[in-house]
PDB file of the backbone (N, CA, C, O) and the ligand in Angstrom, with CONECT records:
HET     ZN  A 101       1
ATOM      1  N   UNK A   1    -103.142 136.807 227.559  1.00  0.00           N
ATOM      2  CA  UNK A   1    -101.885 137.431 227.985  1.00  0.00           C
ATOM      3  C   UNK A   1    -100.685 136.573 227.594  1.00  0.00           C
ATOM      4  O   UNK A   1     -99.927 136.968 226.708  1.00  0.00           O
ATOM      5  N   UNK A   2    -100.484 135.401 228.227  1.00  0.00           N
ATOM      6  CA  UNK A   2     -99.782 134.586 227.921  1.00  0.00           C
ATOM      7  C   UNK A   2     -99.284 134.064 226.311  1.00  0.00           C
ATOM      8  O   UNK A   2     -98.134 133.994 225.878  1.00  0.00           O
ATOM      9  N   UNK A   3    -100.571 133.735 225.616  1.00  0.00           N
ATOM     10  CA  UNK A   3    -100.462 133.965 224.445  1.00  0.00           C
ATOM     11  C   UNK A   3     -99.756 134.994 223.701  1.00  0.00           C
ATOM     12  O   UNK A   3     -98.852 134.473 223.049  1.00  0.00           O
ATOM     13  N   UNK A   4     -99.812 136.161 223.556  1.00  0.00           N
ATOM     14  CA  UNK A   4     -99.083 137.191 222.804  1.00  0.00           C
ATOM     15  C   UNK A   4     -97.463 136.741 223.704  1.00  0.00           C
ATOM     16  O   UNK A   4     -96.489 137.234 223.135  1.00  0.00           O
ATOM     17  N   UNK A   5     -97.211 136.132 224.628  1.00  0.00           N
ATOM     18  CA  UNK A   5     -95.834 136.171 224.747  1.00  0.00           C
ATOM     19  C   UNK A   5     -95.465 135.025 223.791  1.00  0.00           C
ATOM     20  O   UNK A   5     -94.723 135.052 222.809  1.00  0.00           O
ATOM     21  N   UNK A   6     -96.082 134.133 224.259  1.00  0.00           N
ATOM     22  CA  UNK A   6     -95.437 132.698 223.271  1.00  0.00           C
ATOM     23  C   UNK A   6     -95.309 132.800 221.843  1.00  0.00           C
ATOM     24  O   UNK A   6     -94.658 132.042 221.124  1.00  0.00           O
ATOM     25  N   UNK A   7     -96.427 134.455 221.260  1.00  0.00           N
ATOM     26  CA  UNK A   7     -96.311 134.433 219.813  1.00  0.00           C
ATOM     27  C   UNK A   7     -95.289 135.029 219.635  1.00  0.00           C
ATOM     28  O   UNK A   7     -94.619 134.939 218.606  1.00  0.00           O
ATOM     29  N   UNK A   8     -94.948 135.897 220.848  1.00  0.00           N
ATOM     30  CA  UNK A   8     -93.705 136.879 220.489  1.00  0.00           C
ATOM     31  C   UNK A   8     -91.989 136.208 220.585  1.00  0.00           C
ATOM     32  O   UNK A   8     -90.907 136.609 220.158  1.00  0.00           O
ATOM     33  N   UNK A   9     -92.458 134.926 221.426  1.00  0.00           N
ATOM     34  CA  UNK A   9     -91.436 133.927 221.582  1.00  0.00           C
ATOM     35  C   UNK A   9     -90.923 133.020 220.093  1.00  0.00           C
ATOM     36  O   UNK A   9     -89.888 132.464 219.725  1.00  0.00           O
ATOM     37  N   UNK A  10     -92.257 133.243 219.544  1.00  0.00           N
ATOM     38  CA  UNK A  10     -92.436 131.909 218.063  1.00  0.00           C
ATOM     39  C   UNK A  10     -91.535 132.950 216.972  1.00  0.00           C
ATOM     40  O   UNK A  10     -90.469 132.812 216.372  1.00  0.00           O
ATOM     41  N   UNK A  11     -92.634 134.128 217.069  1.00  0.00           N
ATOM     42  CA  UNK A  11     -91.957 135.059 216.336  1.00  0.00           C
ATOM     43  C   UNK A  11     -90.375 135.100 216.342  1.00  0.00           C
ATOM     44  O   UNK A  11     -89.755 135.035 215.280  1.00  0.00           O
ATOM     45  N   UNK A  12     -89.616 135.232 217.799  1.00  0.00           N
ATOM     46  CA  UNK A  12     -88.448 135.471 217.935  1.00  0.00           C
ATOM     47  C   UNK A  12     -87.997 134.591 217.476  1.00  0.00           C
ATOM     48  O   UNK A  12     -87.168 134.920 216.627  1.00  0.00           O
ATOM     49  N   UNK A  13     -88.142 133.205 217.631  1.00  0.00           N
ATOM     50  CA  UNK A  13     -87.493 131.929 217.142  1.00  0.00           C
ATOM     51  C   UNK A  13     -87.211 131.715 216.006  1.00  0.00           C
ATOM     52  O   UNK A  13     -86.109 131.297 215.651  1.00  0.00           O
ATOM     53  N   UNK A  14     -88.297 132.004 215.142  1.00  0.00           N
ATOM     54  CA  UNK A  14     -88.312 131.668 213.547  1.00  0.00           C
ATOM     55  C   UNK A  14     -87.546 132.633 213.313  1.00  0.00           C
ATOM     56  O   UNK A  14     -86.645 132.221 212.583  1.00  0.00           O
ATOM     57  N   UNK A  15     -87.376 134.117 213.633  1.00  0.00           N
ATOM     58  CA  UNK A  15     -86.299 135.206 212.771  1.00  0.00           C
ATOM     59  C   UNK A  15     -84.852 134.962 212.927  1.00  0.00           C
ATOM     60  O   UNK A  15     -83.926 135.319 212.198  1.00  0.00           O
ATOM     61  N   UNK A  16     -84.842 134.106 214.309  1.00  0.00           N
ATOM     62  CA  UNK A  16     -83.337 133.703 214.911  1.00  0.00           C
ATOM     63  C   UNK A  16     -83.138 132.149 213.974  1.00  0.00           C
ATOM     64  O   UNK A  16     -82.067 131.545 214.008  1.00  0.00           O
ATOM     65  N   UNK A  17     -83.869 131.843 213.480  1.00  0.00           N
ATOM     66  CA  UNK A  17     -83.848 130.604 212.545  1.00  0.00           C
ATOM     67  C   UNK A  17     -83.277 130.675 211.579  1.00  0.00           C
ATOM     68  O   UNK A  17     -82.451 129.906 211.088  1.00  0.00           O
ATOM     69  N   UNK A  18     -83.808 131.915 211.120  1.00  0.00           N
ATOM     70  CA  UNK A  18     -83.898 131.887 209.666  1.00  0.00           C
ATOM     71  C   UNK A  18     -82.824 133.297 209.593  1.00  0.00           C
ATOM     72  O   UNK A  18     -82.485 133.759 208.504  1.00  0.00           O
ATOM     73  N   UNK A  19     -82.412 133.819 210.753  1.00  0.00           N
ATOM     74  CA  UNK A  19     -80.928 134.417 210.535  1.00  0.00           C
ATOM     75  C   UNK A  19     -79.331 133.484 210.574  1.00  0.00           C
ATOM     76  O   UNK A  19     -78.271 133.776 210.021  1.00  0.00           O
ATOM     77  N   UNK A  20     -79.688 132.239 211.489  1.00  0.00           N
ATOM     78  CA  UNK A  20     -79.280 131.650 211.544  1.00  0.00           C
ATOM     79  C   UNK A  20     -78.643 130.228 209.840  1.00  0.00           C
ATOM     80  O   UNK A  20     -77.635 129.595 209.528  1.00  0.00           O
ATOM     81  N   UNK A  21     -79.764 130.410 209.418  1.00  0.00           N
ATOM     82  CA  UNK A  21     -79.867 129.859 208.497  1.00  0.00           C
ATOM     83  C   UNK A  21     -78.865 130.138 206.810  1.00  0.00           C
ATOM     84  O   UNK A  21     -78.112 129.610 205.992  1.00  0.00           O
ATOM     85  N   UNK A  22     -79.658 131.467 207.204  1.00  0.00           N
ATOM     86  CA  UNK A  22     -78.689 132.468 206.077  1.00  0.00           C
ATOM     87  C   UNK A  22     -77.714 132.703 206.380  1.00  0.00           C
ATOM     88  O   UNK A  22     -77.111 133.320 205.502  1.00  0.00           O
ATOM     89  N   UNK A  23     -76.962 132.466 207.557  1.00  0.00           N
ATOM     90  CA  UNK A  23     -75.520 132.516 207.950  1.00  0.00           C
ATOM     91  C   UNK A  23     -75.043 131.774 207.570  1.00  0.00           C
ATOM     92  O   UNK A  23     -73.942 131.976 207.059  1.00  0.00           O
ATOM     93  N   UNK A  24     -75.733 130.201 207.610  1.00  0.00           N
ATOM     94  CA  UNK A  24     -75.012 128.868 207.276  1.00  0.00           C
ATOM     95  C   UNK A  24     -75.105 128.542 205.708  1.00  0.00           C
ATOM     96  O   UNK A  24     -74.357 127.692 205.225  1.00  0.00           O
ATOM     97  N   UNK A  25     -75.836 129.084 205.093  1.00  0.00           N
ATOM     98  CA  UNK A  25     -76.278 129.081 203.825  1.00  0.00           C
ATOM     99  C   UNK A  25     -75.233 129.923 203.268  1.00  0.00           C
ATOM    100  O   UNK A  25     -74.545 129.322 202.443  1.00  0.00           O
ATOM    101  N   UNK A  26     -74.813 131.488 203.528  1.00  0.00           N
ATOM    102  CA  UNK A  26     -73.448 132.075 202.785  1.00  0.00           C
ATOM    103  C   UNK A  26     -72.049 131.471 203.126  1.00  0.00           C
ATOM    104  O   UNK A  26     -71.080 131.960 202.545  1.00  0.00           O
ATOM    105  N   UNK A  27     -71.872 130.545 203.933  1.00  0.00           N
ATOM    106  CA  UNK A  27     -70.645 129.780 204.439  1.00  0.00           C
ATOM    107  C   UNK A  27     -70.334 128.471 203.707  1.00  0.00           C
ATOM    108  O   UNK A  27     -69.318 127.844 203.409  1.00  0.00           O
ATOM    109  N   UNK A  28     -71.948 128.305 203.516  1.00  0.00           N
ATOM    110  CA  UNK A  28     -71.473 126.922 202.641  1.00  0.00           C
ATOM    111  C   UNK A  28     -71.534 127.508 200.924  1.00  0.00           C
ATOM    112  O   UNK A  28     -71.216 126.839 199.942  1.00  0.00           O
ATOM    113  N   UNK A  29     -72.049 128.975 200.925  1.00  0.00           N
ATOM    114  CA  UNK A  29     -71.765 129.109 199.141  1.00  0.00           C
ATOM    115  C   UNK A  29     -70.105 129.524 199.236  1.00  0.00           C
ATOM    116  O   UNK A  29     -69.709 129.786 198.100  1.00  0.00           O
ATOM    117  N   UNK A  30     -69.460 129.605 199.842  1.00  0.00           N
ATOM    118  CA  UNK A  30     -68.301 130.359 199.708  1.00  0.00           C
ATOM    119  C   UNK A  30     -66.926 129.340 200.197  1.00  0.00           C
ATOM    120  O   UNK A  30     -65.728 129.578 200.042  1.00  0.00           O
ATOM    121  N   UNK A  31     -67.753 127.841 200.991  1.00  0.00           N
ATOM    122  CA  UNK A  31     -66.868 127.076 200.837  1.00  0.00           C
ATOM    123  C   UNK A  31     -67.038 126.132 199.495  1.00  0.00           C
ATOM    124  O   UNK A  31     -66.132 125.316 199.324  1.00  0.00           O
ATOM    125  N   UNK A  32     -68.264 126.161 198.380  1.00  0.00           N
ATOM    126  CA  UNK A  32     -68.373 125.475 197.715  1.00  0.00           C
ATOM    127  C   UNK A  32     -67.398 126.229 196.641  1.00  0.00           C
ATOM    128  O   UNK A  32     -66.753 125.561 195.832  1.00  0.00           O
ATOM    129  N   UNK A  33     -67.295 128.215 196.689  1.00  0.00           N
ATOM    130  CA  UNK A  33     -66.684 128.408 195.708  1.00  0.00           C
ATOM    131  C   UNK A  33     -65.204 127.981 195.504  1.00  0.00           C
ATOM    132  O   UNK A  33     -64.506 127.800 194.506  1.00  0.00           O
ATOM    133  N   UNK A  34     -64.943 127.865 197.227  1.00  0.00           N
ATOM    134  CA  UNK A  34     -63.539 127.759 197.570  1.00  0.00           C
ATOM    135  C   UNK A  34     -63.032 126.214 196.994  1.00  0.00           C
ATOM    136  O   UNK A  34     -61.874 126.007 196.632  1.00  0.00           O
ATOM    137  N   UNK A  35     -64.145 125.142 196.978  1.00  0.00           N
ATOM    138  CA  UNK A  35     -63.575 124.196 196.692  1.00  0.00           C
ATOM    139  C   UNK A  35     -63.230 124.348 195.300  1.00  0.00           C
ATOM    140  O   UNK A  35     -62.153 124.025 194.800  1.00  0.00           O
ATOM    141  N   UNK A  36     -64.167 124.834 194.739  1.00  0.00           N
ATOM    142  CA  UNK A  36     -64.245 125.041 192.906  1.00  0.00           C
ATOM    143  C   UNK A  36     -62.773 125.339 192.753  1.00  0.00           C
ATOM    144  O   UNK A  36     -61.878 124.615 192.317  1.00  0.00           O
ATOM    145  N   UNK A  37     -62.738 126.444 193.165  1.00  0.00           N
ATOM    146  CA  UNK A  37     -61.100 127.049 192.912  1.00  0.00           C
ATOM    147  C   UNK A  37     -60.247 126.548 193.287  1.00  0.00           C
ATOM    148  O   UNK A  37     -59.171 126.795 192.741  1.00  0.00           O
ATOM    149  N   UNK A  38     -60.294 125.586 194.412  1.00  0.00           N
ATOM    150  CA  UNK A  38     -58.690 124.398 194.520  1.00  0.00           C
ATOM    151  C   UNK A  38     -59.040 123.288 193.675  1.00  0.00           C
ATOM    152  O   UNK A  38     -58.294 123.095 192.716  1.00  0.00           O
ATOM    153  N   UNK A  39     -60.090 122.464 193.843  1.00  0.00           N
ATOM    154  CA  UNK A  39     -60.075 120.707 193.768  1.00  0.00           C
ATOM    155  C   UNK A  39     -60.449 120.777 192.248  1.00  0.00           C
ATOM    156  O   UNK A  39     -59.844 120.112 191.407  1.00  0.00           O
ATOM    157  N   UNK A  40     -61.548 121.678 191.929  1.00  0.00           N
ATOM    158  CA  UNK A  40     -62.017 121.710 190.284  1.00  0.00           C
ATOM    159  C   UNK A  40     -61.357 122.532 189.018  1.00  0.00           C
ATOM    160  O   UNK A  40     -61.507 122.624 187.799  1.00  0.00           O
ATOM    161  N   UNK A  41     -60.486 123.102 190.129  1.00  0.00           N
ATOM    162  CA  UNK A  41     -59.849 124.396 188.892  1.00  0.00           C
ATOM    163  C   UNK A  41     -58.639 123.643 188.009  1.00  0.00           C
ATOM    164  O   UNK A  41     -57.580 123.297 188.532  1.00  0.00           O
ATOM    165  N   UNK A  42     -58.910 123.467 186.786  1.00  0.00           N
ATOM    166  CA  UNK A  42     -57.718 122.920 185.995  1.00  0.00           C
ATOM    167  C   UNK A  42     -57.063 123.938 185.185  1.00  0.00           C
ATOM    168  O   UNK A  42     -56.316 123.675 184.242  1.00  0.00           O
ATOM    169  N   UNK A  43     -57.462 125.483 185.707  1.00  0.00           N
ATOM    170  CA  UNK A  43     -56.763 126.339 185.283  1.00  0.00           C
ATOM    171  C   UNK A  43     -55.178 125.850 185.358  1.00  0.00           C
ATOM    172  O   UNK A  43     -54.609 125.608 184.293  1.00  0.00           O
ATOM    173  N   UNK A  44     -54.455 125.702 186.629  1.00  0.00           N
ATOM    174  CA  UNK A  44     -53.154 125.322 187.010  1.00  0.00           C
ATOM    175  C   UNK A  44     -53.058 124.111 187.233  1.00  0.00           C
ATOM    176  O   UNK A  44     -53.205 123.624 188.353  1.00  0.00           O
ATOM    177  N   UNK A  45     -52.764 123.380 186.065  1.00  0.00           N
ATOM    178  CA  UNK A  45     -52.145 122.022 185.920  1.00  0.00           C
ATOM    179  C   UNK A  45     -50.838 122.403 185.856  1.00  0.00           C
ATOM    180  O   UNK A  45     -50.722 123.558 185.445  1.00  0.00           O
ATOM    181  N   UNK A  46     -49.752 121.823 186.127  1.00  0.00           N
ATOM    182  CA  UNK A  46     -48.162 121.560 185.830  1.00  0.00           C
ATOM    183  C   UNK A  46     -47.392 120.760 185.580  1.00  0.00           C
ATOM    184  O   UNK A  46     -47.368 119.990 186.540  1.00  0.00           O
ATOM    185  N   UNK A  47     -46.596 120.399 184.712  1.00  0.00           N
ATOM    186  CA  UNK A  47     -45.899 119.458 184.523  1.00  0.00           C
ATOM    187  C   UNK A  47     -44.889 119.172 185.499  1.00  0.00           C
ATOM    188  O   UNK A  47     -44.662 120.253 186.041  1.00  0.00           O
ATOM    189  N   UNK A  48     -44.117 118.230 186.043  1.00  0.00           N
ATOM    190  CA  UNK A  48     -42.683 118.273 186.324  1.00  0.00           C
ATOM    191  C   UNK A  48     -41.883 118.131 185.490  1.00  0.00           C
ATOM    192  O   UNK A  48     -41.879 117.372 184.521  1.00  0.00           O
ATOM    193  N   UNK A  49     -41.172 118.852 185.827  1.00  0.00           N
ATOM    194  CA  UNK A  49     -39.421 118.789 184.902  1.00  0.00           C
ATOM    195  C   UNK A  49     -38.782 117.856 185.163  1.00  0.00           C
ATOM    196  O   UNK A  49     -38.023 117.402 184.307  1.00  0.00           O
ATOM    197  N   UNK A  50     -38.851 117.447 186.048  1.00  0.00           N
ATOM    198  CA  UNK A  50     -37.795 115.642 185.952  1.00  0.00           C
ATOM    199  C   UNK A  50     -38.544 114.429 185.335  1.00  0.00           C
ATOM    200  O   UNK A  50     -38.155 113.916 184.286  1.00  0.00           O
ATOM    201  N   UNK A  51     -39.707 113.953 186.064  1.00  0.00           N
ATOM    202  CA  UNK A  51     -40.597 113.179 185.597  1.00  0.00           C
ATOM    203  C   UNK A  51     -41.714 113.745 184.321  1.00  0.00           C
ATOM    204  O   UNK A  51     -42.120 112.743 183.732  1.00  0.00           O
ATOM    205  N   UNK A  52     -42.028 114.400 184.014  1.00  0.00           N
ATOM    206  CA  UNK A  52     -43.175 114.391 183.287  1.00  0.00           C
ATOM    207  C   UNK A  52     -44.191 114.821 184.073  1.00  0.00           C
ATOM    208  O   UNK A  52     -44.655 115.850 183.580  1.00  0.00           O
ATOM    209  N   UNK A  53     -45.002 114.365 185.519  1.00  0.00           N
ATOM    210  CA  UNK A  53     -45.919 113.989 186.242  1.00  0.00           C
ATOM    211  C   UNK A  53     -46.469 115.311 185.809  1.00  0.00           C
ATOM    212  O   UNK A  53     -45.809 116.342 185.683  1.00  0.00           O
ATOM    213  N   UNK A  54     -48.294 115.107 185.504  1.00  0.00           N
ATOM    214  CA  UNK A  54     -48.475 116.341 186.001  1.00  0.00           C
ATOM    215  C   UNK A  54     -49.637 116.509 186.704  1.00  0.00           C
ATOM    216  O   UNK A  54     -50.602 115.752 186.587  1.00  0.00           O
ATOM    217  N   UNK A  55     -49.583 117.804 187.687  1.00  0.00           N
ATOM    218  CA  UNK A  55     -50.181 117.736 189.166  1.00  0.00           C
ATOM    219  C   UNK A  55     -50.616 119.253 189.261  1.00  0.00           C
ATOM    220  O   UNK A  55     -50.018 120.044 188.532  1.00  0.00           O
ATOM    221  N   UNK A  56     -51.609 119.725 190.100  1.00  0.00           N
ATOM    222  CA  UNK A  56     -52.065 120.836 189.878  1.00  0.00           C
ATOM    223  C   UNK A  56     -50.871 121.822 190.947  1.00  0.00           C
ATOM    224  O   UNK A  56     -49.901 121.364 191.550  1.00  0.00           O
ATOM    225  N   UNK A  57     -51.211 122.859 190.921  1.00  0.00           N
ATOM    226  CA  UNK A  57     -49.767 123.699 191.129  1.00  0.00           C
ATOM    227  C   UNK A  57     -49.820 123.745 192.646  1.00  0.00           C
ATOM    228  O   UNK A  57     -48.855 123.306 193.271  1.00  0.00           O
ATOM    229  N   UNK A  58     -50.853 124.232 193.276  1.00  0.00           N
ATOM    230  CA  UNK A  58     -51.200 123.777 194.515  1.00  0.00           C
ATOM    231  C   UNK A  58     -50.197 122.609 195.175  1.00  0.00           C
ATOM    232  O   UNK A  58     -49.441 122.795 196.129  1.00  0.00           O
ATOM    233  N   UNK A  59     -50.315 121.785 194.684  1.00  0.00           N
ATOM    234  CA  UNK A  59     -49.629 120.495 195.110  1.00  0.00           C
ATOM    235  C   UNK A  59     -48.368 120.548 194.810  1.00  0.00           C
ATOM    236  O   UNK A  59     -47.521 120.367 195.686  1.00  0.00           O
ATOM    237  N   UNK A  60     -48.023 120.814 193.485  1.00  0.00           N
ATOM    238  CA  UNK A  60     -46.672 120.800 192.919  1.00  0.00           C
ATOM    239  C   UNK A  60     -45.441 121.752 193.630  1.00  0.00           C
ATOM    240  O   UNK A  60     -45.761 122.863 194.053  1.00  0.00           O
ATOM    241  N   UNK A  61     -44.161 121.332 193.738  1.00  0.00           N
ATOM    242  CA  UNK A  61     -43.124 122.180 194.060  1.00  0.00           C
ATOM    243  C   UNK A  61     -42.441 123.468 193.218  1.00  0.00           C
ATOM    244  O   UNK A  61     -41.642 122.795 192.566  1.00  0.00           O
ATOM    245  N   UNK A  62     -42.247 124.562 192.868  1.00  0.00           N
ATOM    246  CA  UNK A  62     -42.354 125.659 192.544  1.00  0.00           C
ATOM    247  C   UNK A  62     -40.699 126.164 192.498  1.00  0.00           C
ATOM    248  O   UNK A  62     -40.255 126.541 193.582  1.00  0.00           O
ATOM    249  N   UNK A  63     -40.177 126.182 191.841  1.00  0.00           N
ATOM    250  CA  UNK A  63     -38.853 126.420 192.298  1.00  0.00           C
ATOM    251  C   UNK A  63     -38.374 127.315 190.450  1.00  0.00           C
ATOM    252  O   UNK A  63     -37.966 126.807 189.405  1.00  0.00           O
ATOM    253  N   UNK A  64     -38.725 128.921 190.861  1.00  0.00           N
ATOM    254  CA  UNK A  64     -38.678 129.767 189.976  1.00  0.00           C
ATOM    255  C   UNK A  64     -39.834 129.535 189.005  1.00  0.00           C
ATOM    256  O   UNK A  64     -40.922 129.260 189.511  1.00  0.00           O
ATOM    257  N   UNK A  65     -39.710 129.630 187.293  1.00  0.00           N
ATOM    258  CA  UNK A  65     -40.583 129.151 186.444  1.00  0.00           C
ATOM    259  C   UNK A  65     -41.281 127.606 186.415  1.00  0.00           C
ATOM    260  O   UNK A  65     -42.267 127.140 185.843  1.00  0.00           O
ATOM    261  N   UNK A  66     -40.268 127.064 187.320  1.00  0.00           N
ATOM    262  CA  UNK A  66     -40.086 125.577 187.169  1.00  0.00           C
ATOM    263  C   UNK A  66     -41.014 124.868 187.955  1.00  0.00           C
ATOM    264  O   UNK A  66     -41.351 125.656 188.839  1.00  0.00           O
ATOM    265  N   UNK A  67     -41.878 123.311 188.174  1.00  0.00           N
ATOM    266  CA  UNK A  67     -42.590 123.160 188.895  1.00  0.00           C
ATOM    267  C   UNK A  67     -42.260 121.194 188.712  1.00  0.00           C
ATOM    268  O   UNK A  67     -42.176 120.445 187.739  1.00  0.00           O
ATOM    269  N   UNK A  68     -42.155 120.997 190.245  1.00  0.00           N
ATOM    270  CA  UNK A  68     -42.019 119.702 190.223  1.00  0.00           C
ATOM    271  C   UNK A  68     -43.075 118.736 191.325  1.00  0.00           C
ATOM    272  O   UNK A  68     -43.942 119.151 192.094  1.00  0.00           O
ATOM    273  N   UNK A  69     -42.598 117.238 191.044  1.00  0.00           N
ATOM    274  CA  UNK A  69     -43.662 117.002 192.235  1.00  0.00           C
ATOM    275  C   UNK A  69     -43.115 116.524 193.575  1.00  0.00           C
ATOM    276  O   UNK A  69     -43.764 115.825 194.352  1.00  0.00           O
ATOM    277  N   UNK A  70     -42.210 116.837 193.729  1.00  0.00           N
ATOM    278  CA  UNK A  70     -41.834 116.425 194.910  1.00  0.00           C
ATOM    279  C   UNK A  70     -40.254 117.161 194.752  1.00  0.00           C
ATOM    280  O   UNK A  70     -39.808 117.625 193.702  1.00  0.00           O
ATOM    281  N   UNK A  71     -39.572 117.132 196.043  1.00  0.00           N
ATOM    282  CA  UNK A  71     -38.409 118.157 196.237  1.00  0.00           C
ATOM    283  C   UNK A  71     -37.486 117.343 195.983  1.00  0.00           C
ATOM    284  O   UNK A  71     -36.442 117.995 195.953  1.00  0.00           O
ATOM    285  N   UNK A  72     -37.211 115.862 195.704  1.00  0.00           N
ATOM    286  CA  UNK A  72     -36.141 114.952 195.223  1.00  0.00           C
ATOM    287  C   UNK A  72     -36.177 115.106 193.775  1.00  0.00           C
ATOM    288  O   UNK A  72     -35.135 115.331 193.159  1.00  0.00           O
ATOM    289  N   UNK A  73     -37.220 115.009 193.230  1.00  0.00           N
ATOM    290  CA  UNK A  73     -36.969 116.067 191.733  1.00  0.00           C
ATOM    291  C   UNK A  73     -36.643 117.270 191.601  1.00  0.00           C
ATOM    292  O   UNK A  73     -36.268 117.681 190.503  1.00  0.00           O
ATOM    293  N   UNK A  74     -36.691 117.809 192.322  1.00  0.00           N
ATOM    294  CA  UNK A  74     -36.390 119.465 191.933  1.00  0.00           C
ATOM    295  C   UNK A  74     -34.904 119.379 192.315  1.00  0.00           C
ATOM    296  O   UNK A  74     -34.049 120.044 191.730  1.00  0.00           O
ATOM    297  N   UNK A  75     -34.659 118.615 193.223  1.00  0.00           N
ATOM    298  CA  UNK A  75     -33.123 118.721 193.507  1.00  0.00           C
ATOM    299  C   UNK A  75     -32.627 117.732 192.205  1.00  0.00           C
ATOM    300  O   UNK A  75     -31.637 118.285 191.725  1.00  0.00           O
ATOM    301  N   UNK A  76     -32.780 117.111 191.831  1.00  0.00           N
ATOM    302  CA  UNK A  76     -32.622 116.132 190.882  1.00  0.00           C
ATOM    303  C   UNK A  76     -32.236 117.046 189.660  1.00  0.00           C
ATOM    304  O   UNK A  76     -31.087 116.969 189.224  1.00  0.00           O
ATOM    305  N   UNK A  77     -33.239 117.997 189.026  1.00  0.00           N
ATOM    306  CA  UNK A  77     -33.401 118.614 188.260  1.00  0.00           C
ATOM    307  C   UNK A  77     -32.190 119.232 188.392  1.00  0.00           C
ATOM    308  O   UNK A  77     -31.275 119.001 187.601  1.00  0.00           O
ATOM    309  N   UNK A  78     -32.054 120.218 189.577  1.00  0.00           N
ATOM    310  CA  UNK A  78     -31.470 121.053 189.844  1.00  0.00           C
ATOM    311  C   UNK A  78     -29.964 120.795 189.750  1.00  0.00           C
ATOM    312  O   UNK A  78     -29.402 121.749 189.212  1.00  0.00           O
ATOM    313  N   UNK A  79     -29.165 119.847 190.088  1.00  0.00           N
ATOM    314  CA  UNK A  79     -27.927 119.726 191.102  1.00  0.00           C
ATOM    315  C   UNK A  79     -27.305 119.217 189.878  1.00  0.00           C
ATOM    316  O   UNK A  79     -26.290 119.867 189.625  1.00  0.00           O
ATOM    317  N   UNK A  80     -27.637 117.928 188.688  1.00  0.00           N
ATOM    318  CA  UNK A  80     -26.396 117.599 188.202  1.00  0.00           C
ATOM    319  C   UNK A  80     -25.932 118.684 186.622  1.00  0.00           C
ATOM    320  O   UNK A  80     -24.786 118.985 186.288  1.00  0.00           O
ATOM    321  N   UNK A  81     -27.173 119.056 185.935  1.00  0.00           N
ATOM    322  CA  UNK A  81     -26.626 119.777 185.012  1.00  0.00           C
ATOM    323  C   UNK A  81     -26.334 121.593 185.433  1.00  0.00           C
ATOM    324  O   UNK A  81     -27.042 122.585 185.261  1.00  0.00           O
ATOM    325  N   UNK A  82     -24.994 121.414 186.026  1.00  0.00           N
ATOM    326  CA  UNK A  82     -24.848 122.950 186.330  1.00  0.00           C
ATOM    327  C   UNK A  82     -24.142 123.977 185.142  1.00  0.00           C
ATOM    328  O   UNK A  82     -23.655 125.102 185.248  1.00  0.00           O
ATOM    329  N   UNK A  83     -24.280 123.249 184.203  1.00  0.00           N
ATOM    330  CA  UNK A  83     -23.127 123.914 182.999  1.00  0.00           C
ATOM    331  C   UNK A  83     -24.227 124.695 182.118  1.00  0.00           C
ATOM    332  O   UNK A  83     -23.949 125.718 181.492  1.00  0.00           O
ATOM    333  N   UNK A  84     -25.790 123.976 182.140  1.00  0.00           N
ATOM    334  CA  UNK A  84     -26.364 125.035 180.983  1.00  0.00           C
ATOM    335  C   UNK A  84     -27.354 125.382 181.750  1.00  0.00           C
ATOM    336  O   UNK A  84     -28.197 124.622 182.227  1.00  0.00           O
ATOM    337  N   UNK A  85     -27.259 126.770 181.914  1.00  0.00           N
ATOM    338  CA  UNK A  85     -28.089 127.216 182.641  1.00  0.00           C
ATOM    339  C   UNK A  85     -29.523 127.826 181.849  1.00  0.00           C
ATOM    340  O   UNK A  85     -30.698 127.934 182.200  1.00  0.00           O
ATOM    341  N   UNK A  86     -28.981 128.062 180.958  1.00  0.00           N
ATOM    342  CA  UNK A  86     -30.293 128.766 180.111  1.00  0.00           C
ATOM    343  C   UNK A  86     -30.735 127.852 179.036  1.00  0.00           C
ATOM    344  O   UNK A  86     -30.387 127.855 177.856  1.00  0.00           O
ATOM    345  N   UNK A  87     -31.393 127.230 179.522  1.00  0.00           N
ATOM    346  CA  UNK A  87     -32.773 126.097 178.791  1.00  0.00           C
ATOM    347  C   UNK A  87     -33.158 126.715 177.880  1.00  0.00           C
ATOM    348  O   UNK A  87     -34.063 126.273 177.172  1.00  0.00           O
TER     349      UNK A  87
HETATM  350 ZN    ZN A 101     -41.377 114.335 189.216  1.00  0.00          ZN2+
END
């Protein structure tokens, strides 16, 4: 008697295991893709326009077409040549 419960207990365990499992298993394929696409993707590299630096876009400051690495360049960029506007 007892027996068929504990198998039905083992039974339950291992399916709750191994649902469990495959839960943690599609979370970690989808944070591995996620990393791919920020940390590995060199699709979006960018230069800065003041310095040269270049940094993936993620990181970089964004200001229209333009991309810098930090906002003291972009203001830099920005503020002293106001006469030619079209680069
Ligand atoms: Zn810079």
């Amino acid at each position: 008697m007892s027996l068929l419960i504990i198998r039905l207990l083992v039974f339950v365990l291992v399916f709750w295991a191994g649902w469990r499992l495959w839960q943690y298993w599609q979370g970690f394929q989808n944070q591995r893709v996620e990393e791919q696409q920020g940390k590995d993707g060199h699709e979006s590299m960018v230069k800065c326009e003041e310095c040269g630096l270049h940094l993936p876009s993620s990181e970089a400051i964004q200001s229209g077409k333009l991309h810098f690495c930090c906002s003291e360049h972009r203001d830099a960029y920005n503020t002293p040549p106001r006469d030619d506007k079209d680069n």
